[in-house]
GUDRENPA-665751 format. One line per field, with one value per residue (C-alpha): residue number from 1; residue in one letter; x negated, y, z negated. Coordinates in steps of 0.2 Angstrom, whole numbers, plus 5000, padded with zeros to 4 digits. Layout:
<atoms>
seq: (NUM	...)
type: (A	...)
X: (X	...)
Y: (Y	...)
Z: (Z	...)
</atoms>
This chain:
<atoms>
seq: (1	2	3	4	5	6	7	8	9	10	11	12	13	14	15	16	17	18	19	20	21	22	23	24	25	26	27	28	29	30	31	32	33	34	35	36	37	38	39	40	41	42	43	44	45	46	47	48	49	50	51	52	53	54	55	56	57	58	59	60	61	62	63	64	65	66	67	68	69	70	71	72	73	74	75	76	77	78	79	80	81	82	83	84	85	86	87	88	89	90	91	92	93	94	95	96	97	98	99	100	101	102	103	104	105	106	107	108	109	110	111	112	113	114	115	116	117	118	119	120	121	122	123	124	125	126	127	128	129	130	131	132	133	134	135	136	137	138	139	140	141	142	143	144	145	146	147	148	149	150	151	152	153	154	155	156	157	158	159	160	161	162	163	164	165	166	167	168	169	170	171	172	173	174	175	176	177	178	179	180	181	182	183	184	185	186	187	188	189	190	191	192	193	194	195	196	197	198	199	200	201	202	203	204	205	206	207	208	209	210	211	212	213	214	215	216	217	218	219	220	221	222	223	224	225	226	227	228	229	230	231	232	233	234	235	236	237	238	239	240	241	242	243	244	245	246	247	248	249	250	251	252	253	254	255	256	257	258	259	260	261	262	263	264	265	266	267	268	269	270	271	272	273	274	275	276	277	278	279	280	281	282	283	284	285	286	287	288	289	290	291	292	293	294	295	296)
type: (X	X	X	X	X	X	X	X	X	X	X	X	X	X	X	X	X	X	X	X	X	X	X	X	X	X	X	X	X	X	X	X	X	X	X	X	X	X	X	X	X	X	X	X	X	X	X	X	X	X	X	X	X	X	X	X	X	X	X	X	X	X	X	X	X	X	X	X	X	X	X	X	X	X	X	X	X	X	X	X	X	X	X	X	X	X	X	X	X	X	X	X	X	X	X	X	X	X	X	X	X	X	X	X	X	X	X	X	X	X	X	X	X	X	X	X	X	X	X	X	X	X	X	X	X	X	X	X	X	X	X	X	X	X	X	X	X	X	X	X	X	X	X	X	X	X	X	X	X	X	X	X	X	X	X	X	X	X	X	X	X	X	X	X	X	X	X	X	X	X	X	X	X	X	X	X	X	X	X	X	X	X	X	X	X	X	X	X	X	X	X	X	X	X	X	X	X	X	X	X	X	X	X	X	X	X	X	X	X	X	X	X	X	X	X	X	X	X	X	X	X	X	X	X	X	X	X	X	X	X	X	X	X	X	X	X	X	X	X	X	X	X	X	X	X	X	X	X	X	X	X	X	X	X	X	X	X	X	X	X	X	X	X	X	X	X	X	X	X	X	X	X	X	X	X	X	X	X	X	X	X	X	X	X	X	X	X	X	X	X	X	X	X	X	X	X)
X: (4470	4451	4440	4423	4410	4397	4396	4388	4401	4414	4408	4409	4425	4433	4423	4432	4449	4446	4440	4458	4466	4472	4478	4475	4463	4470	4459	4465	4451	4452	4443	4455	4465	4480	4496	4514	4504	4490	4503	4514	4499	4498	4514	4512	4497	4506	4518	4505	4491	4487	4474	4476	4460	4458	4441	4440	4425	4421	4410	4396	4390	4406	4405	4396	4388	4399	4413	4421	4412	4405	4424	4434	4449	4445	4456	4450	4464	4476	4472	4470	4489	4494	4486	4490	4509	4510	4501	4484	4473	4454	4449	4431	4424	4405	4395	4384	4369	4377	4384	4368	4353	4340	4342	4354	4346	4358	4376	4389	4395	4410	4409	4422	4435	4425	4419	4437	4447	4442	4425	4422	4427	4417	4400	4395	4412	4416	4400	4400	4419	4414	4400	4407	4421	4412	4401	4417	4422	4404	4405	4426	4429	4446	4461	4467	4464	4478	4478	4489	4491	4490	4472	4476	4460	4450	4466	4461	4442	4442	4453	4440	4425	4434	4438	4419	4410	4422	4425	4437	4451	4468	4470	4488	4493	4506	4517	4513	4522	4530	4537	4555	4552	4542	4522	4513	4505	4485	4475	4468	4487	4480	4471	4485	4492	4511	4510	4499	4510	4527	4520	4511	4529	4525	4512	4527	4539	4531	4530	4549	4554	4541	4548	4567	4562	4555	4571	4581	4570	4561	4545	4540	4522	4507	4502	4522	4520	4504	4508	4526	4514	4505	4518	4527	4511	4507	4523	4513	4500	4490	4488	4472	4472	4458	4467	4484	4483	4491	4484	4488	4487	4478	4465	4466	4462	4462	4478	4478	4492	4500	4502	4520	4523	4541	4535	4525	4530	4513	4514	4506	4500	4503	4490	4487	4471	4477	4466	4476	4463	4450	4461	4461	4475	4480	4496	4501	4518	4517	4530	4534	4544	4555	4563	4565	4555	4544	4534	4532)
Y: (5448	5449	5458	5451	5458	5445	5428	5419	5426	5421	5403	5401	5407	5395	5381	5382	5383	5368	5361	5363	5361	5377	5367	5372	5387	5401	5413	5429	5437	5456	5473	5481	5497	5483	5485	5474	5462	5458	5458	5444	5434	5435	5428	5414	5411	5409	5402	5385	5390	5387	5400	5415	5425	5436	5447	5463	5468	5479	5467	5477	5464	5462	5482	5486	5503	5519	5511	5515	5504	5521	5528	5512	5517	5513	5515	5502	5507	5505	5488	5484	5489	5482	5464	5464	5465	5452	5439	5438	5430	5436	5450	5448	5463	5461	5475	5472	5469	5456	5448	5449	5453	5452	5455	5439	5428	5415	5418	5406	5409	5401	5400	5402	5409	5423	5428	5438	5449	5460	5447	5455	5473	5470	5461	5450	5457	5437	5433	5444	5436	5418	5423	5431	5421	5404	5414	5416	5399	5392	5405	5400	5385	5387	5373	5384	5402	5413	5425	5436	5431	5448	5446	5429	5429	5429	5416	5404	5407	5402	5385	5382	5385	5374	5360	5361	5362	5350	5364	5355	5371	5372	5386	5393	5406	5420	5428	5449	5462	5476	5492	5495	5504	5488	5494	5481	5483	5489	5497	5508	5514	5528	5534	5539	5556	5559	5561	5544	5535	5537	5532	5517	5510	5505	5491	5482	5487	5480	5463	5461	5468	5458	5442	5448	5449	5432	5426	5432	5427	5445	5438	5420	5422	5427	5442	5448	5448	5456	5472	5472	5474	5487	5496	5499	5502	5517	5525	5533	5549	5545	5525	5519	5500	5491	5473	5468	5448	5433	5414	5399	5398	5393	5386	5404	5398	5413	5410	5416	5428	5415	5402	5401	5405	5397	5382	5378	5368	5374	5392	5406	5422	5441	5448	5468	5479	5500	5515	5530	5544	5536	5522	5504	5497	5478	5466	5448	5440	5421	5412	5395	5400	5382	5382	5402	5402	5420	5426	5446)
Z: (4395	4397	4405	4409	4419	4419	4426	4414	4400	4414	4417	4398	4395	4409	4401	4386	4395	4403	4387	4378	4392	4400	4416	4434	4436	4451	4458	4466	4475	4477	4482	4469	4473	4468	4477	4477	4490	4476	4461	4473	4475	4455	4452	4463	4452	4437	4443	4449	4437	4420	4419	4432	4437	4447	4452	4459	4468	4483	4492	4503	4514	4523	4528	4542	4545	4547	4537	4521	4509	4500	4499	4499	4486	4469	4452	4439	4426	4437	4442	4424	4420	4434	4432	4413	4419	4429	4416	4423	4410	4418	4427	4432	4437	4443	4449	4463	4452	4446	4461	4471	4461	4473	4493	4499	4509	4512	4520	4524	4544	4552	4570	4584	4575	4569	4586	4591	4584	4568	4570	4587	4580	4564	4568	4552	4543	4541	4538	4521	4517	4517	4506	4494	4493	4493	4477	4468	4471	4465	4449	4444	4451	4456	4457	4469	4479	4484	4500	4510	4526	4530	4535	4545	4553	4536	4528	4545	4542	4523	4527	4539	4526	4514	4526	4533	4517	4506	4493	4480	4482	4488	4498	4496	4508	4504	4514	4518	4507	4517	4513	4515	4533	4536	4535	4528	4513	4513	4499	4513	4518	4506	4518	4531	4533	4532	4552	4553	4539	4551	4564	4558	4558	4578	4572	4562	4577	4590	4581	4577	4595	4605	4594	4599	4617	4617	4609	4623	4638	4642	4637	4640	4644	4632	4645	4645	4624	4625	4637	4626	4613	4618	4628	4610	4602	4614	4610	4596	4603	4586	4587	4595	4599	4595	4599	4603	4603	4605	4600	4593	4575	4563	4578	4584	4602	4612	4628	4644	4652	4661	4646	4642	4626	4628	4630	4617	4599	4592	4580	4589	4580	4586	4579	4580	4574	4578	4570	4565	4564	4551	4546	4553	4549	4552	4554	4562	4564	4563	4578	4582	4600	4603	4585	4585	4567	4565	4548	4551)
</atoms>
């Protein structure tokens, strides 16, 4: 495995895997801090890929003021060992200098879909992901790009940049990686205290049980999921909802109350933002409601 921290040393090392053919290139973008969800997406990698990278990078631009940029959990070992086991073939590990050497002044922004959920919560969050990631794709041009479909919102966004700006990647989504109790795996999970970590649990509790109650006819409407959503959620003194949503997927079109849910063929996302003291934690659950299908 290498270890490069430079694009221009980057660039050349790929060009010479493509030149003896390697195969397919894979990227795996990260912030590091790597967990199980990061090392799944690595096996898919390898399992498509002729050469797996993946970066690791703490992006600033897609932090807005007051959040944890500064502290955001780093362990660069650790993400070395960890990448090495599961048959990565580059790390690419720029520092910011490297990756924005003078003050940006262009930025890649998708509309719409960026306006609602974690786009609403974080102001020009998306804005500094579709950068970053359109940079990487630029610098490694990728066969394909691997993301967890724990951020949804940010899986849709990129699909839609790729689509719009006829980048010549696949974009393979992955499922999310959960812990055996059922919290969804997040390098910021660090953050929670033993008393935040149980009762996190309600964010992947309200997912399954709104799903089962929409199975047996208790919820047929998007309004009926949403308070079912929130009513579990509030079960928890510490959780403080940011959003408990519900929209078609990947358009995610926001629904109103009424819309019957029931009804539709279409996939629809739950998709749930909850802060635990300092930590904001995300999850989704993917449902198509006439076949009875769900991807928590």
């Amino acid at each position: 495995m290498k270890v490069i921290r430079s694009i221009a040393e980057l660039r050349s090392e790929l060009k010479d895997r493509r030149d003896t053919d390697k195969g397919p290139v894979g990227l795996v973008p990260t912030m590091g801090y790597l967990h199980e969800g990061h090392a799944s997406l690595m096996r898919k990698a390898r399992e498509i890929s002729g050469t797996v990278v993946i970066s690791i990078f703490v992006n600033p631009i897609q932090f807005g003021p007051g959040e944890d940029y500064e502290t955001y959990p780093r362990d660069e070992a650790r993400d070395l060992a960890l990448a090495d086991s599961e048959g990565v073939d580059i790390v690419f590990i720029p520092t910011v200098q490297e990756m924005y050497p003078q003050p940006i002044k262009t930025k890649i922004s998708v509309s719409e879909i960026t306006s609602l959920l974690c786009g609403a919560s974080r102001p020009g969050h998306f804005d500094g992901v579709t950068t970053v990631v359109n940079k990487l794709f630029n610098i490694v041009k990728p066969d394909y790009a691997f993301f967890g479909m724990k951020d949804a919102q940010q899986v849709a966004v990129i699909e839609q940049m790729v689509q719009d700006l006829n980048l010549d990647v696949t974009i393979v989504p992955c499922p999310i990686i959960r812990e055996s109790d059922g919290l969804a795996l997040s390098s910021r999970n660090v953050y929670l205290k033993p008393e935040e970590r149980a009762e996190a649990l309600v964010l992947s509790g309200s997912l399954r049980t709104a799903q089962e109650a929409i199975r047996q006819g208790q919820a047929e409407t998007a309004g009926e999921i949403r308070t079912h959503l929130r009513n579990y959620i509030s079960r928890s003194p510490l959780a403080d909802i940011d959003y408990a949503e519900v929209l078609t997927f990947p358009e995610l079109a926001p629904v109103e109350d009424s819309y019957r849910i029931v009804d539709e063929d279409r996939t629809v996302i739950m998709a749930l933002a909850v802060r635990f003291g300092r930590t904001r934690l995300i999850d989704n659950a993917l449902f198509q409601p006439k076949v009875g299908e769900s991807h928590v």
